[in-house]
GUPAMAR-946882 format. One record per atom (N, C-alpha, C): residue in one letter; x, y, z. Coordinates in pm, whole numbers, plus 50000, padded with zeros to 5 digits. Layout:
# GUPAMAR-946882
AXYZ
...
***
This chain:
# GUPAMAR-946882
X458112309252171
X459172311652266
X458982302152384
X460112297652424
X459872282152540
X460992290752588
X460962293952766
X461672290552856
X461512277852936
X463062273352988
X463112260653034
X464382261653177
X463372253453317
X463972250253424
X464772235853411
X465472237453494
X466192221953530
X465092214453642
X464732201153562
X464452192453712
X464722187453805
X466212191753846
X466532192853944
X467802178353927
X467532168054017
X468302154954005
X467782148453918
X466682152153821
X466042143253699
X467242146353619
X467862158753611
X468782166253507
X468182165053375
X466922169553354
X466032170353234
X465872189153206
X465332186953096
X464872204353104
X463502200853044
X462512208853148
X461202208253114
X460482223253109
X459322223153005
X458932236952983
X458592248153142
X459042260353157
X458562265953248
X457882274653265
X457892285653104
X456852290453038
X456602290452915
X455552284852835
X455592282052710
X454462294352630
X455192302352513
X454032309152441
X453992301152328
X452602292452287
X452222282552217
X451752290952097
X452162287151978
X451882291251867
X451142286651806
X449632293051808
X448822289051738
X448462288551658
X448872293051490
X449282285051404
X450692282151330
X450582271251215
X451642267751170
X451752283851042
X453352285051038
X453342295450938
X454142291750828
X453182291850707
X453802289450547
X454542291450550
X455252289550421
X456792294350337
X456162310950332
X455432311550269
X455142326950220
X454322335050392
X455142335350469
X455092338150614
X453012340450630
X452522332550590
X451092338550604
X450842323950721
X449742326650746
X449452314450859
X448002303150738
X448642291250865
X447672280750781
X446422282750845
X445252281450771
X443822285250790
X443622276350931
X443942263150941
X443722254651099
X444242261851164
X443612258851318
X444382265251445
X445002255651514
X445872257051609
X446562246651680
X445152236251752
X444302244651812
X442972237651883
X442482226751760
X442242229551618
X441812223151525
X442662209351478
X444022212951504
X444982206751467
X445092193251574
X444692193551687
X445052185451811
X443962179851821
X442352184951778
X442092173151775
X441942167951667
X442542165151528
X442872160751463
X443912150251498
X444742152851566
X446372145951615
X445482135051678
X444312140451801
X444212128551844
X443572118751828
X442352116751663
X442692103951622
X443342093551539
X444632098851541
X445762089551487
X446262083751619
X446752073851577
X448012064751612
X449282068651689
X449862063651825
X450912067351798
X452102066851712
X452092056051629
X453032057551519
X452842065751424
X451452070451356
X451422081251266
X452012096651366
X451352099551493
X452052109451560
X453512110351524
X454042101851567
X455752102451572
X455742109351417
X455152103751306
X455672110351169
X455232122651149
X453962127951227
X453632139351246
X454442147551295
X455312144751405
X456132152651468
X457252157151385
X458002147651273
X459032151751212
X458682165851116
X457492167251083
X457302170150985
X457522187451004
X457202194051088
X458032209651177
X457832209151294
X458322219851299
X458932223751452
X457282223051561
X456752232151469
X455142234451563
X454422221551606
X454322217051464
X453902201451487
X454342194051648
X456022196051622
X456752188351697
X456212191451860
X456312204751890
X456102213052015
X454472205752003
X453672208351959
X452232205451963
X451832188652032
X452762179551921
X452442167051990
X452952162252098
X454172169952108
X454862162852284
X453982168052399
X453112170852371
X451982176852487
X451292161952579
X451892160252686
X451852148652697
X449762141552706
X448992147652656
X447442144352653
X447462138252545
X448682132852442
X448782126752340
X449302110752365
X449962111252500
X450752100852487
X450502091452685
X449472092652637
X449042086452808
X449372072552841
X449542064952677
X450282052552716
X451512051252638
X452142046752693
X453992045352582
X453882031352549
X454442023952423
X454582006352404
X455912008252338
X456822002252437
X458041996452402
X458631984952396
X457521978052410
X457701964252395
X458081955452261
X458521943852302
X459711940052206
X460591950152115
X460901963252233
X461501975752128
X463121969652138
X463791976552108
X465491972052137
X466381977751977
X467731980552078
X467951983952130
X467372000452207
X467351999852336
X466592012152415
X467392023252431
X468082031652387
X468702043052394
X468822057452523
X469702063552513
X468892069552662
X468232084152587
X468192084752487
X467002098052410
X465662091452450
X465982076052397
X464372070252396
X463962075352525
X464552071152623
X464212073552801
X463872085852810
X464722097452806
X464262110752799
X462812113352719
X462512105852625
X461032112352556
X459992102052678
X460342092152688
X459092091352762
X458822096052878
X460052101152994
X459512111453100
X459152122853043
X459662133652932
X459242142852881
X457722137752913
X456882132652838
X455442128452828
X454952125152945
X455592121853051
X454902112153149
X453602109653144
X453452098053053
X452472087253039
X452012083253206
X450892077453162
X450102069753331
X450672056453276
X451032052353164
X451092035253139
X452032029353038
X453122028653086
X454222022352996
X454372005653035
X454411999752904
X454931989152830
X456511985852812
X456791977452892
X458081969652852
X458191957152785
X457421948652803
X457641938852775
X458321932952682
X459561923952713
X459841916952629
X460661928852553
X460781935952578
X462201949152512
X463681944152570
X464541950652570
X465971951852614
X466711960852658
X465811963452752
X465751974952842
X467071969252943
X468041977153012
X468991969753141
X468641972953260
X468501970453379
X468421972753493
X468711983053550
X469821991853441
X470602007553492
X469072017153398
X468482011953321
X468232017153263
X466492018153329
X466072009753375
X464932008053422
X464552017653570
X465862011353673
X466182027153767
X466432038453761
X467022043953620
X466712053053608
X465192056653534
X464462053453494
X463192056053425
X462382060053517
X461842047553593
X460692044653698
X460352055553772
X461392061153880
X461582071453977
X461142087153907
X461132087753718
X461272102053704
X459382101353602
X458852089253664
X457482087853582
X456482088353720
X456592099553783
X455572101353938
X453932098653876
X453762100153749
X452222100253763
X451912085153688
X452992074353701
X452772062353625
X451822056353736
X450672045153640
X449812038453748
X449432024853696
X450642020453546
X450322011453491
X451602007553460
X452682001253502
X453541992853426
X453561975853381
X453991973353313
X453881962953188
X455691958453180
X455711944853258
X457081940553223
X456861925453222
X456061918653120
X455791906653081
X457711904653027
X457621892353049
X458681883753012
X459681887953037
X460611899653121
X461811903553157
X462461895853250
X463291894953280
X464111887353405
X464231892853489
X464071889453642
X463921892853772
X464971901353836
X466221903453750
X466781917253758
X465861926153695
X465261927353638
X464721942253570
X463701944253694
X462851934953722
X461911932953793
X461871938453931
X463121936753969
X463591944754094
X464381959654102
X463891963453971
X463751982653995
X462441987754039
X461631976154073
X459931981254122
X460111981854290
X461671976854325
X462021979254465
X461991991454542
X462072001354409
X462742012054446
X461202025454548
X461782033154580
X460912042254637
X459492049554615
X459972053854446
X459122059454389
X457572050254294
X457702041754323
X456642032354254
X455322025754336
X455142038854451
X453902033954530
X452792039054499
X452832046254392
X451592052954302
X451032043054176
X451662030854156
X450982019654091
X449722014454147
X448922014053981
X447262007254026
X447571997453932
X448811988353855
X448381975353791
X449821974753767
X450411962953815
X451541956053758
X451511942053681
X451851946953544
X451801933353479
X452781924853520
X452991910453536
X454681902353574
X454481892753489
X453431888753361
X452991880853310
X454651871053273
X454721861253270
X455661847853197
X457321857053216
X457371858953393
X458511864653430
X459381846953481
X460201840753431
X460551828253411
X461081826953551
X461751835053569
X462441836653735
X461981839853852
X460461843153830
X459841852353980
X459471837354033
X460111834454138
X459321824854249
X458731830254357
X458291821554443
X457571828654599
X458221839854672
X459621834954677
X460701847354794
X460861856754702
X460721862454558
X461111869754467
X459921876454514
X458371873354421
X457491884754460
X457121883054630
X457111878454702
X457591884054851
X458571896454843
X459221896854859
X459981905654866
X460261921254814
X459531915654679
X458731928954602
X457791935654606
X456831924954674
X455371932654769
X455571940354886
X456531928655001
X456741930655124
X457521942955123
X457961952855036
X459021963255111
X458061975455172
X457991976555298
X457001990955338
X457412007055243
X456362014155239
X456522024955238
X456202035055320
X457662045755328
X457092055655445
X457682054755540
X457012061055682
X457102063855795
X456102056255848
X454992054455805
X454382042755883
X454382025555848
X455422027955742
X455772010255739
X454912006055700
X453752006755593
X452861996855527
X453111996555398
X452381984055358
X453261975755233
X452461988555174
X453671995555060
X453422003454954
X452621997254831
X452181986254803
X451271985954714
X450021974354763
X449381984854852
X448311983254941
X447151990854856
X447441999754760
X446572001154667
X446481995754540
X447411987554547
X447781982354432
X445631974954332
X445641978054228
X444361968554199
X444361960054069
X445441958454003
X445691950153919
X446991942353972
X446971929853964
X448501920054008
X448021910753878
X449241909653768
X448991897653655
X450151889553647
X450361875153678
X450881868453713
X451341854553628
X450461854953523
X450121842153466
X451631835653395
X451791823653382
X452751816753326
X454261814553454
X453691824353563
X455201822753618
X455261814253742
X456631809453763
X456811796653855
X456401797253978
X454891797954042
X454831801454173
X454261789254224
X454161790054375
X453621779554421
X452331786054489
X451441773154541
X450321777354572
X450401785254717
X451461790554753
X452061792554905
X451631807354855
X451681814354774
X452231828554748
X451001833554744
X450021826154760
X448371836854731
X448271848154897
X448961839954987
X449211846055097
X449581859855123
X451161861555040
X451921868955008
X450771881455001
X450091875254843
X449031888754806
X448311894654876
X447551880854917
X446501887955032
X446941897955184
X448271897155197
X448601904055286
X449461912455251
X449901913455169
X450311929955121
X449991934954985
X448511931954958
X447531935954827
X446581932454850
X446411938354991
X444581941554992
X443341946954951
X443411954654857
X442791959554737
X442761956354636
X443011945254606
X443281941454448
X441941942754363
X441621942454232
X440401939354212
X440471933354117
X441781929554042
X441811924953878
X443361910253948
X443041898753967
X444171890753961
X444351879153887
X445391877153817
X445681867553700
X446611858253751
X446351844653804
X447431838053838
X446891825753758
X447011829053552
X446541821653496
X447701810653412
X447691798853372
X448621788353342
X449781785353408
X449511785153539
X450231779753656
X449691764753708
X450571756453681
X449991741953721
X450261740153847
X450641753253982
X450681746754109
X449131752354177
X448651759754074
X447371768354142
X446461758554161
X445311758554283
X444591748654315
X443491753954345
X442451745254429
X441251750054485
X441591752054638
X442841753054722
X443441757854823
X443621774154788
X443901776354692
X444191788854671
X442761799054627
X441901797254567
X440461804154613
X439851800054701
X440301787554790
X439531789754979
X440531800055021
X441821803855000
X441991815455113
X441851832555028
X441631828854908
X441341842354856
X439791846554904
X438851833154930
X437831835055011
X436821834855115
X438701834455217
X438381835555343
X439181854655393
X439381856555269
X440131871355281
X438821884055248
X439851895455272
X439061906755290
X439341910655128
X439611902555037
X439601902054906
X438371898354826
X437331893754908
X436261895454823
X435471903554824
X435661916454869
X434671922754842
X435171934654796
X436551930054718
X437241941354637
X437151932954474
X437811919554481
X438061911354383
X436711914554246
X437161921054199
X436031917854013
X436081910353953
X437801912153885
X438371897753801
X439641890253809
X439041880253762
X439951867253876
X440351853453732
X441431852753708
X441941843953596
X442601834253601
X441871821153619
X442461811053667
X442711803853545
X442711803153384
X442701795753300
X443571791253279
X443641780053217
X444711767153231
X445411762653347
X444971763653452
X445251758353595
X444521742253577
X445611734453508
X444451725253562
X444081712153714
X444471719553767
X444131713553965
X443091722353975
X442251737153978
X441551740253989
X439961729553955
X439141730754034
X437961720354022
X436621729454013
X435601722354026
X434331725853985
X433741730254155
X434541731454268
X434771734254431
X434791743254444
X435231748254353
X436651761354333
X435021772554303
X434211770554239
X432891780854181
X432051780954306
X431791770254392
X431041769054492
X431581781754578
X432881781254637
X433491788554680
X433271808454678
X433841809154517
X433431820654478
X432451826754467
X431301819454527
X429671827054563
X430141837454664
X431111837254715
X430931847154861
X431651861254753
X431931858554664
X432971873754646
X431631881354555
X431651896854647
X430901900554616
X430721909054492
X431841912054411
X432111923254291
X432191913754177
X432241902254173
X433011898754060
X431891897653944
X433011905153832
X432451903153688
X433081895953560
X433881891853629
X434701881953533
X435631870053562
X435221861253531
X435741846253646
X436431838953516
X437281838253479
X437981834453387
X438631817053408
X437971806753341
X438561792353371
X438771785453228
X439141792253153
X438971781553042
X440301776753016
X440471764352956
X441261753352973
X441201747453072
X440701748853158
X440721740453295
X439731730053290
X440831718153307
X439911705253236
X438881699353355
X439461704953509
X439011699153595
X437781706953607
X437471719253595
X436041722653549
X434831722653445
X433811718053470
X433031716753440
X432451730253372
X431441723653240
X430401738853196
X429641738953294
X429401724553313
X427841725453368
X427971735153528
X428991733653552
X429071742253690
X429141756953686
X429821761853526
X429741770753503
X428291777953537
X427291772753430
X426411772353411
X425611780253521
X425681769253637
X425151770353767
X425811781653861
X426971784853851
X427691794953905
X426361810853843
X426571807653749
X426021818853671
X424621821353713
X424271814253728
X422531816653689
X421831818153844
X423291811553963
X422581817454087
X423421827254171
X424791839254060
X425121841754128
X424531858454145
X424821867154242
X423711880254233
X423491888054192
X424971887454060
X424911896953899
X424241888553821
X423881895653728
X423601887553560
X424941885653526
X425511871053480
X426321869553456
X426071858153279
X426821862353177
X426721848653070
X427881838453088
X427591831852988
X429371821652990
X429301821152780
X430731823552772
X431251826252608
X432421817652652
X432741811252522
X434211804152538
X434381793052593
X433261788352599
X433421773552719
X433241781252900
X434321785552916
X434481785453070
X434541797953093
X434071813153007
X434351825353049
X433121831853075
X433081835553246
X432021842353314
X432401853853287
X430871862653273
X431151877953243
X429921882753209
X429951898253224
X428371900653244
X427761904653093
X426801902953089
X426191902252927
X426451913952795
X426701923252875
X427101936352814
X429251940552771
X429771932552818
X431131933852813
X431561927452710
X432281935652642
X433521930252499
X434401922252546
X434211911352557
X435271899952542
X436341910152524
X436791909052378
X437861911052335
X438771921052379
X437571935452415
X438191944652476
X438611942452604
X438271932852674
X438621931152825
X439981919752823
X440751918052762
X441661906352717
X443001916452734
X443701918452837
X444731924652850
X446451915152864
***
């Protein structure tokens, strides 16, 4: 038995008291020997795509997996066409971390999403156009800890200005002042915009401003003359190639970092790598030619 409230201006209906049925009941009305507890964690090591087929399969099932401890991240990327049921299941769940990228999602469709996902702290909108991009304008999106913008073709300097710069509140400070992931790589910026960050993303700890040919060794002297190094961990400069072997000297002052990312960058050196490493005040290795990182970390798993 599910009773259900209105959310008000979400105009959703969400559970308000639920009696959860703990088990599934046969054809021949007897119950199946699993319990719902047995059953869930079963559910949770599958897939979300095997889930979804799980869900068709009854009603209990169905009620069981929309429990949103199943669905903490959503991937809709390269999905299309986006429907507005689709929209409704993923606030149903409210995930901490949805995926757009590269879907066909519209701008009506994105303002409405964003605002009704309060506990999101991860969005993902690689390759969309700078209309979609500017539903992160909106009010409700100051509870983000990582915005992907990866190979956004249109974001220039006054674009993410403007998307950083909007205050939140009553005391007027830039709303993603907690921000600790900014990923940037492939898009048209100039070396002017590291500014931007550093003054309204003072916390960062994860930044990617990787295969940008305006990025330089101007741009880690003021990331380390900022109050960014002693937040900064990881820092992705690969395929920049104006970045130099200056650029490592520099980054001795930042005090967190565990992952210094330069590969393709022709203007750096191993050998500096090398030397970065071996005098800086972590244990740090180098894999890949040019990838600093501490001896114990999965490459692969750290590749977002």
């Amino acid at each position: 038995v599910v009773s259900t409230q209105s959310t008000g201006r979400f105009g959703l209906e969400v559970p308000k008291s639920v009696i959860v049925q703990e088990y599934v009941t046969l054809e021949d009305d007897s119950k199946h020997v699993l319990t719902r507890e047995i059953w869930r964690r079963i559910f949770s090591y599958l897939l979300p795509g095997n889930l979804v087929q799980c869900m068709k399969c009854c009603k209990v099932w169905l009620d069981w997996i929309s429990d949103p401890m199943f669905w903490p991240t959503i991937n809709l990327s390269r999905y299309g066409p986006i429907f507005p049921d689709t929209l409704k299941s993923v606030v149903l769940r409210q995930p901490v971390e949805v995926d757009l990228s590269y879907c066909t999602i519209t701008r009506k469709q994105c303002d409405w999403l964003l605002p009704r996902l309060p506990n999101l702290k991860t969005i993902r909108l690689s390759g969309l156009p700078m209309n979609i991009i500017g539903s992160l304008n909106g009010p409700m999106v100051a509870n983000l800890r990582h915005i992907d913008l990866r190979w956004v073709d249109d974001l220039n300097d006054w674009g993410l200005r403007d998307l950083l710069s909007v205050p939140s509140g009553r005391e007027q400070k830039p709303r993603f002042r907690d921000l600790q992931g900014l990923q940037l790589s492939g898009c048209p910026l100039s070396d002017d915009v590291i500014n931007n960050i550093i003054r309204y993303c003072p916390n960062l700890k994860h930044l990617d401003l990787s295969y940008n040919t305006n990025m330089n060794d101007r741009v880690i002297e003021a990331i380390c003359a900022s109050d960014l190094i002693y937040s900064l961990s990881k820092i992705d400069f690969s395929g920049c190639p104006h970045v130099t072997d200056k650029s490592l000297l520099m980054m001795k002052k930042c005090y967190d970092l565990t992952w210094l990312d330069f590969r393709s960058c022709r203007e750096i050196t191993r050998g500096a790598c090398v030397r970065f490493a071996h005098s800086f005040k972590k244990e740090l290795i180098i894999t890949e030619d040019k990838l600093i990182h501490p001896p114990t970390v999965d490459v692969y798993m750290q590749v977002s």
